[in-house]
C-alpha positions, -999 to +999 in steps of 0.1 A: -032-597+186-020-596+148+009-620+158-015-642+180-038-649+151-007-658+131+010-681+148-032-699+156-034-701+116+001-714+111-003-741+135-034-752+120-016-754+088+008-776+107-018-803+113-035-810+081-020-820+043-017-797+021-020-808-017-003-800-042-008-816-077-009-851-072+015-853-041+007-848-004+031-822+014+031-825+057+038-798+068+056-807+100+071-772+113+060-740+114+092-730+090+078-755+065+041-738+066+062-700+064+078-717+035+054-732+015+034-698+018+065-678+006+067-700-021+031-699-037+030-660-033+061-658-053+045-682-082+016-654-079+035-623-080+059-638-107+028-648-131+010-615-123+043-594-133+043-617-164+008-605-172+015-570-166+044-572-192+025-589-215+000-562-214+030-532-226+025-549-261-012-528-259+011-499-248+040-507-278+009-512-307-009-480-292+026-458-294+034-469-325-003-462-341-005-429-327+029-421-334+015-426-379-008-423-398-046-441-403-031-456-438-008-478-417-029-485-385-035-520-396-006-532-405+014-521-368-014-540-352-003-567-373+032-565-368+027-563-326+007-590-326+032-612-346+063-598-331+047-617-300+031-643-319+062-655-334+090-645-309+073-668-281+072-699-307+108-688-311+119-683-277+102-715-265+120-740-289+158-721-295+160-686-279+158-701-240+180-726-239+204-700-255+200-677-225+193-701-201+209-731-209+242-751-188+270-735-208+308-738-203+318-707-218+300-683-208+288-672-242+255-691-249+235-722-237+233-753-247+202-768-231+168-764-223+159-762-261+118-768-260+115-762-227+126-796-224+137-787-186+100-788-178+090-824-163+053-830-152+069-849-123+090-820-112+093-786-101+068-761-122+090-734-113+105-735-147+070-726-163+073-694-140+103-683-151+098-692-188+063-671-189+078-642-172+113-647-197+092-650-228+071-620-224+101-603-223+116-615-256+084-603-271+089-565-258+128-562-275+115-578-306+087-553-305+108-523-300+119-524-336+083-518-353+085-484-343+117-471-360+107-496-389+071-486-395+055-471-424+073-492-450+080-526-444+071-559-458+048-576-436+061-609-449+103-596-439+095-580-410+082-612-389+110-629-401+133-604-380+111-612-351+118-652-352+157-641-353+156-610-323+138-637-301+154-672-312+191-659-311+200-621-310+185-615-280+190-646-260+229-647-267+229-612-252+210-618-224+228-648-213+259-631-208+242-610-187+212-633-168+224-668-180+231-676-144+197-670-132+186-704-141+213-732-157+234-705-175+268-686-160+275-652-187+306-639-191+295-601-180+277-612-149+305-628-140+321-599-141+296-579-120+274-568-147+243-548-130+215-549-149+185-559-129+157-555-152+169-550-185+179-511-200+206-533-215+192-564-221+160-558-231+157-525-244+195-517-256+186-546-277+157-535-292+171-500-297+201-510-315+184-536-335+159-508-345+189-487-350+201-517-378+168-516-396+163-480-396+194-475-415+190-507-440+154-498-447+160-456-449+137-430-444+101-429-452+090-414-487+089-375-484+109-373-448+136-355-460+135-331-491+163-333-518+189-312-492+183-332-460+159-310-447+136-325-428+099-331-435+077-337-403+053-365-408+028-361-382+014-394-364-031-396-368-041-398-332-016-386-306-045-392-281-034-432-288-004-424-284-006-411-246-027-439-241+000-465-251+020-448-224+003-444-197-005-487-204+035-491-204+039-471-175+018-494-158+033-525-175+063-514-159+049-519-124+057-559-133+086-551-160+107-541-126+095-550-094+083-588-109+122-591-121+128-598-079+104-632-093+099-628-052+071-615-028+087-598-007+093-568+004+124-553-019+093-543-045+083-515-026+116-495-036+117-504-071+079-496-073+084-461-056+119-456-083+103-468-113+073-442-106+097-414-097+124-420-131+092-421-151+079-387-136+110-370-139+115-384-168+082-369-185+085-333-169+123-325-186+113-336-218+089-315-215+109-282-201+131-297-227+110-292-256+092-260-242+129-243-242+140-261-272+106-251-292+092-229-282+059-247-263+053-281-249+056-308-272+035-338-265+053-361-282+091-356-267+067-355-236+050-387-236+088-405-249+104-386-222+084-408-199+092-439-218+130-430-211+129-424-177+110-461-171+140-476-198+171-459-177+155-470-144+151-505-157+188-515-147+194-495-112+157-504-100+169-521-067+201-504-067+198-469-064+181-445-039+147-429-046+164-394-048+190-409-074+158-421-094+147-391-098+182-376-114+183-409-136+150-401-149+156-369-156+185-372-177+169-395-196+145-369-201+165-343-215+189-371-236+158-383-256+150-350-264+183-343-284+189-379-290+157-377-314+172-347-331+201-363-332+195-389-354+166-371-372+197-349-385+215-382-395+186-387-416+182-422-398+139-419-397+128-433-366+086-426-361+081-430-328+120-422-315+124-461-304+158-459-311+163-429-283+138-441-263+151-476-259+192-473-274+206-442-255+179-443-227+190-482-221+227-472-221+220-440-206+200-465-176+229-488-175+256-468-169+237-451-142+235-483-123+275-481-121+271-438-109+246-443-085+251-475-070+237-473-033+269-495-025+289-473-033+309-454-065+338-482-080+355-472-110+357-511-113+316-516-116+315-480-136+339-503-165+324-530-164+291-511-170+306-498-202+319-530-211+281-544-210+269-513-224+294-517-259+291-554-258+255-549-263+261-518-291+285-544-308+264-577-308+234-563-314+237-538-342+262-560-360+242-590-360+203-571-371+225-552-393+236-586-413+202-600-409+186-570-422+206-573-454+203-604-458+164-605-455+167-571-479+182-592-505+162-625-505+124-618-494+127-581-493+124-558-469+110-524-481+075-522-497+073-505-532+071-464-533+037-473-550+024-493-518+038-466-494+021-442-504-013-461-510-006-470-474+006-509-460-030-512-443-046-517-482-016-533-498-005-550-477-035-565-456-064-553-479-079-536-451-092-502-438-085-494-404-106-464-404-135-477-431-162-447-423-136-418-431-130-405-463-090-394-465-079-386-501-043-405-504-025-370-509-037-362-475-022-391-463+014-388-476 
């Protein structure tokens, strides 16, 4: 009966116009009518995933609050919103036609600068693909707030994001995704799996935050005079989970919207997104419990965030039961990761650079392991390759720019401003105006 009422509504599709902007389509077959649907539901579901990627940037700006204290609440808001703000201005006039554009080396773009491949008289596919693209741009240039946050100038840290979006990111990505529009990248070429971006996206932000971590240095009062560290707890940890459960969710289009398809390959990289992400959160947590003694919320709630950043590039490559082992050792990696570089003295307050570096390496060599075609030492090479291309591009270039942007506008605020806090001295606000906090409590 289903099939009956089908084919009756596809055949009265067949005899009547359909409009589309201001041309007429006939639909003359009942392929054309199957087609036509199949191509609106994928405009839908691409747009939709968009949103739902948009919407991690309430996830990143609730981490990263949680994560430190009231005195700088204002300023991360600031920061996320601008990260966005000025990485789609960014992306929109250089940093797609960089990734995007016809290129005959396989290194960067050279067209599509303005979205100039947009024509109103032609296909407004490419507004599709640029929304989903852009929105996520603006989550690798928001990675970096976190390891960054506490002491930066507003005024130097937005000019990172213009950089991340219109050039270091884009020249990555199009070695990896340039052929999924005009572009042909040297590592896809090669066989590069990276379907949703541990590599591209979040390797990119990790290492980058990596760079600025170690230009700007620790926070005041971190370490004490023999390297021993300081804990500096974050003001609402109940934000905090928030922001993650909102990424998790976020993730649902991060992933499965990366087909830029409706069709039915979502449902397994809905189901291994869900299951990394689980796994993820419960050995961070066993982790932490063995590690500390009890269950620490904290390695908890990042432990999740790993497992959703190795699954990102094995999403529609791996089995549901590998998933689960790829989100798991994410899980246990951020855990010592964070110590890691916490013994390095590299101050990172929300552990993006575990979360995002290792986990997105962590995620991209997985996609070589646990390929469901099969284990090649070939892929497992070129995963590395990617994987060390990104390290190399990434972290080199933010490191440079971070210098350079230390020693013209400035990077760091004054130890003065730090500890009055960047929400006053920076923004002359009060996030939290009806509490009383004495400034020692605060540092």
């Amino acid at each position: 009966m289903k099939r009956i009422l089908i084919t009756i509504i596809i055949l009265a599709m067949a005899a009547i116009p359909v409009f589309a902007g201001d041309e007429t389509i006939t639909i003359k077959s009942n392929r054309d009518a199957i087609d036509l649907v199949q191509t609106h539901a994928n405009y839908i579901w691409t747009m939709i995933a968009a949103a739902l990627v948009f919407f991690m940037q309430a996830g990143f700006a609730l981490v990263e609050s949680g994560f430190t204290r009231a005195k700088n609440t204002i300023n991360i808001m600031m920061k996320n919103i601008m990260d966005f703000s000025m990485g789609t201005i960014a992306f929109w006039a250089v940093g797609f036609g960089l990734m995007f554009g016809a290129t005959k080396t396989g290194l960067f773009g050279t067209s599509g600068f303005f979205l100039s491949d947009f024509s109103p008289d032609g296909d407004p596919w490419i507004l599709v693909f640029w929304m989903f693209q852009a929105v996520f741009a603006g989550t690798a240039a928001t990675i970096v707030s976190g390891a960054m946050a506490e002491r930066t100038k507003f005024t130097g840290y937005i000019s990172y994001s213009v950089f991340i979006c219109g050039l270091i990111y884009p020249i990555f990505g199009s070695w990896a995704w340039g052929g999924l529009h005009n572009g042909a990248g040297w590592l896809e070429g090669l066989g590069f799996i990276d379907f949703a971006g541990s590599s591209v996206v979040h390797s990119v932000g990790g290492w980058a935050a990596l760079a600025g971590a170690i230009v700007i240095g620790p926070r005041l009062g971190k370490y004490d005079s023999n390297g021993k560290i300081r804990p500096i707890l974050g003001h609402n940890l109940s934000l905090a989970a928030l922001g993650v459960f909102i990424l998790w969710f976020g993730w649902f289009g991060f992933n499965p919207g990366s087909t830029t398809t409706a069709d039915k390959s979502i449902a397994l990289i809905f189901v291994n997104t869900n299951l990394a992400a689980a796994a993820g959160a419960i050995l961070a947590m066993i982790t932490s419990w063995i590690k500390f003694g009890k269950p620490e919320i904290g390695m908890t709630l990042n432990g999740a965030l790993a497992g959703l950043v190795g699954i990102t590039a094995p999403c529609a490559t791996v089995s549901p039961t590998s998933a689960l082992a790829i989100g798991a050792v994410a899980g246990i990696l951020v855990v010592f990761s964070v110590l890691f570089f916490d013994k390095l003295m590299i101050d990172d307050p929300v552990g993006a650079i575990a979360v995002h570096g290792v986990g997105g390496a962590w995620g991209t060599l997985a996609a070589g392991i646990f390929n469901m075609g099969g284990f090649s030492f070939k892929i497992l090479l070129v995963q590395i390759l990617g994987i060390l291309a990104c390290f190399i591009w990434t972290f080199t270039t933010a490191f440079i720019l971070f210098k350079v942007i230390d020693k013209t506008i400035g990077l760091r605020v004054t130890p003065e401003e730090e500890a009055e806090g960047l929400d006053y001295t920076e923004h002359m606000g009060n996030a939290y105006p009806d509490f009383e906090v004495s400034q020692y409590a605060q540092k």
